[in-house]
N, C-alpha and C positions, 0 to 999 in steps of 0.2 A: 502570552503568545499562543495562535492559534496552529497546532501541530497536525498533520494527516500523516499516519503512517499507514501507508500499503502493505499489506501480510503481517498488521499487528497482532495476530493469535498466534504466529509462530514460535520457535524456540526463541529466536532474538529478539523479535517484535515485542512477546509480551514482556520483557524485562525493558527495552526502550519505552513501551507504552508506559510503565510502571514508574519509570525515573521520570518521565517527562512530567507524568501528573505529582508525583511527589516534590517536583521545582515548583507546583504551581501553573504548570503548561495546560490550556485545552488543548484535550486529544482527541482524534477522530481517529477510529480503528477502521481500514478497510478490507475487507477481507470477502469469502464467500457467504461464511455466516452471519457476515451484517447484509446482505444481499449485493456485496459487489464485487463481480468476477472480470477482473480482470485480462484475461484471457478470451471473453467472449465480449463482452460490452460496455458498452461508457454510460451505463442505465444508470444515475442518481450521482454521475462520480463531479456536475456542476456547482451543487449543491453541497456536496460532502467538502470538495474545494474552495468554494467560496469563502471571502476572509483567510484564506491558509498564509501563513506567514513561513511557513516551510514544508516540505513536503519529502518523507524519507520513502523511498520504497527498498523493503527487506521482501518482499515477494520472493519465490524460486520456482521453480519447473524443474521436475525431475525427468530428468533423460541421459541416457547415452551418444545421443545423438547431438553432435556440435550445431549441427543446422537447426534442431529444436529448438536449442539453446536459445542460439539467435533470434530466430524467431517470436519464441516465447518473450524475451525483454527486450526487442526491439515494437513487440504489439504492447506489452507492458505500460511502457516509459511513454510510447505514443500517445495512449491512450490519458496518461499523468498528467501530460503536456497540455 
């Protein structure tokens, strides 16, 4: 099964990345340091998607700010979609 996790380098990400490949899962890590941010663009995220047979996102945005928040996983998820 082909897997994309969104913010696979993070604290939970790389432990889901880990188990998934250790079932046997393709994984696809998305993150800034594969070059996909999230937060500003949908630069390679067709491709990266393509064949996805599920798709997690552990992503976060650190804020204070409730309205951030929102903002931030509402361009997140959009962008997923």
């Amino acid at each position: 099964m082909k897997v994309v996790v969104a913010g696979g380098t993070g604290v939970i990400g790389r432990v889901v990345v880990e188990r998934a490949r250790r079932r046997g899962h393709d994984v696809t890590v998305l993150s800034r340091g594969s070059g996909h941010d999230l937060r500003r663009s949908r630069a390679g995220l067709d491709d990266a998607l393509a064949g996805a047979h599920a798709v997690l996102d552990l992503t976060n945005g650190v804020t204070l700010s409730a309205r951030a928040a929102v903002r931030f996983t509402t361009t997140v998820t959009r962008r997923l979609l």
